[in-house]
C-alpha positions as CSV (number, residue, x, y, z in Angstrom):
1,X,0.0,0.0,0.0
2,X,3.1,2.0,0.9
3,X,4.6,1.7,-2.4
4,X,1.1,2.2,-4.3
5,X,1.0,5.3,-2.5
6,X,4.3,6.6,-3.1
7,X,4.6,6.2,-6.6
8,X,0.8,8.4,-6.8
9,X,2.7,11.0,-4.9
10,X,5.9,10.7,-7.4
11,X,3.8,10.8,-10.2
12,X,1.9,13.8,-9.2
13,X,4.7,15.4,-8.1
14,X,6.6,14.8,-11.4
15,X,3.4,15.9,-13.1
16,X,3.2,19.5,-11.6
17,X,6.8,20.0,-12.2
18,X,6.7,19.6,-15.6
19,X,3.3,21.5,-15.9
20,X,5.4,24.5,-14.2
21,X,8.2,24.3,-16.4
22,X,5.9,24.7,-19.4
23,X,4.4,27.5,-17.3
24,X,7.5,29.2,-16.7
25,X,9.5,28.0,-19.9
26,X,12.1,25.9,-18.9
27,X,12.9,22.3,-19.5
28,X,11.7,19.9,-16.9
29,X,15.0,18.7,-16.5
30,X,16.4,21.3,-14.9
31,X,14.8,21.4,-11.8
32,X,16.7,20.8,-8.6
33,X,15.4,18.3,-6.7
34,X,16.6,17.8,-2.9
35,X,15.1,16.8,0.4
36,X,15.1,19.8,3.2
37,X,14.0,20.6,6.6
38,X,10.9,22.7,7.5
39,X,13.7,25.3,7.9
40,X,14.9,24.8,4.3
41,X,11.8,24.6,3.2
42,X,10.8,28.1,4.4
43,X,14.4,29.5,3.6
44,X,14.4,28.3,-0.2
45,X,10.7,29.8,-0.4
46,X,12.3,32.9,0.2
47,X,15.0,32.5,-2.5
48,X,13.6,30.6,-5.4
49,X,10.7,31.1,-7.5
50,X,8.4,28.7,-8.4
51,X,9.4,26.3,-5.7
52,X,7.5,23.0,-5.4
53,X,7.3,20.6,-2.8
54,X,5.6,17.7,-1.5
55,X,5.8,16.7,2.3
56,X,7.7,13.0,2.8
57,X,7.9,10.7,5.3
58,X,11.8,10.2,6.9
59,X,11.9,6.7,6.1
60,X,10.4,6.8,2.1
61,X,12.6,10.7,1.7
62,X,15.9,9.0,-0.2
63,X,13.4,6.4,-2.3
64,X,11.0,9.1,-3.0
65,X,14.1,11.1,-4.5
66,X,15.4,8.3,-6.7
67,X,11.9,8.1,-8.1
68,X,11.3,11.4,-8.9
69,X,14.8,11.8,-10.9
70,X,14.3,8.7,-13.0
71,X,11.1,10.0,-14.2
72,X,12.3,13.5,-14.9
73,X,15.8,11.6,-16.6
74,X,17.4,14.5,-15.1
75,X,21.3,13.8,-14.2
76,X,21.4,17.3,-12.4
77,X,19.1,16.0,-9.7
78,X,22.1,13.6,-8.6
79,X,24.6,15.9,-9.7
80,X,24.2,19.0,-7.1
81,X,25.1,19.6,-4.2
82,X,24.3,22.6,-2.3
83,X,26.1,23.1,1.3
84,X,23.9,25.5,2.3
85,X,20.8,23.3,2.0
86,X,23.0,19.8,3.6
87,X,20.5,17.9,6.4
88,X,20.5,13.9,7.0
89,X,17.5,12.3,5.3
90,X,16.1,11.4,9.2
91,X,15.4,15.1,9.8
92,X,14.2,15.7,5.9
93,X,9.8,15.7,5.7
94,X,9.7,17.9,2.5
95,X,10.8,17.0,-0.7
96,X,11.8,20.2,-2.6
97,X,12.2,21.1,-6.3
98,X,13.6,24.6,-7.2
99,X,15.1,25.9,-10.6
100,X,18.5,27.7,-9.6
101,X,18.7,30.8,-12.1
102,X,15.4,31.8,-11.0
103,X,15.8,33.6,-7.9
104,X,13.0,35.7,-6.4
């Protein structure tokens, strides 16, 4: 049931980011994909605009992350790293998608 419900919330989720992109016109692909805090959360919200997010639970955060970049076939969602952003997955309940060159 787990699973059934994690891959709705993965497809959703992939689903309204590529909607946005189109929205905003840029390639679905470049979103930035991470798991955050509440604190990140609110902090990127402040930064980035459009942000999307989806709340996750601790133990389903690094799977839920894996799923989301294989449907987007993005290789930037592994790729980055920001310090700034840097929690364990135990403390992480959101997961967060930002575009980085669109700054509010």
């Amino acid at each position: 049931m787990l699973d059934q419900l994690s891959d709705k919330s993965v497809r959703t989720f992939v689903y309204e980011l590529k909607n946005c992109a189109i929205e905003y016109g840029f390639k679905a692909e470049s979103w930035i994909i991470k798991m955050a805090t509440a604190l990140d959360k609110k902090n990127m919200e402040k930064l980035f605009y459009p942000m999307l997010f989806i709340p996750v639970l601790p133990e389903t955060s690094i799977e839920m992350l894996q799923l989301v970049s294989v449907r987007l076939k993005s290789e930037s969602v592994n790729e980055h790293h920001d310090t700034a952003f840097e929690t364990s997955s135990l403390n992480c309940r959101f997961l967060v998608a930002y575009h980085p060159d669109r700054k509010v």
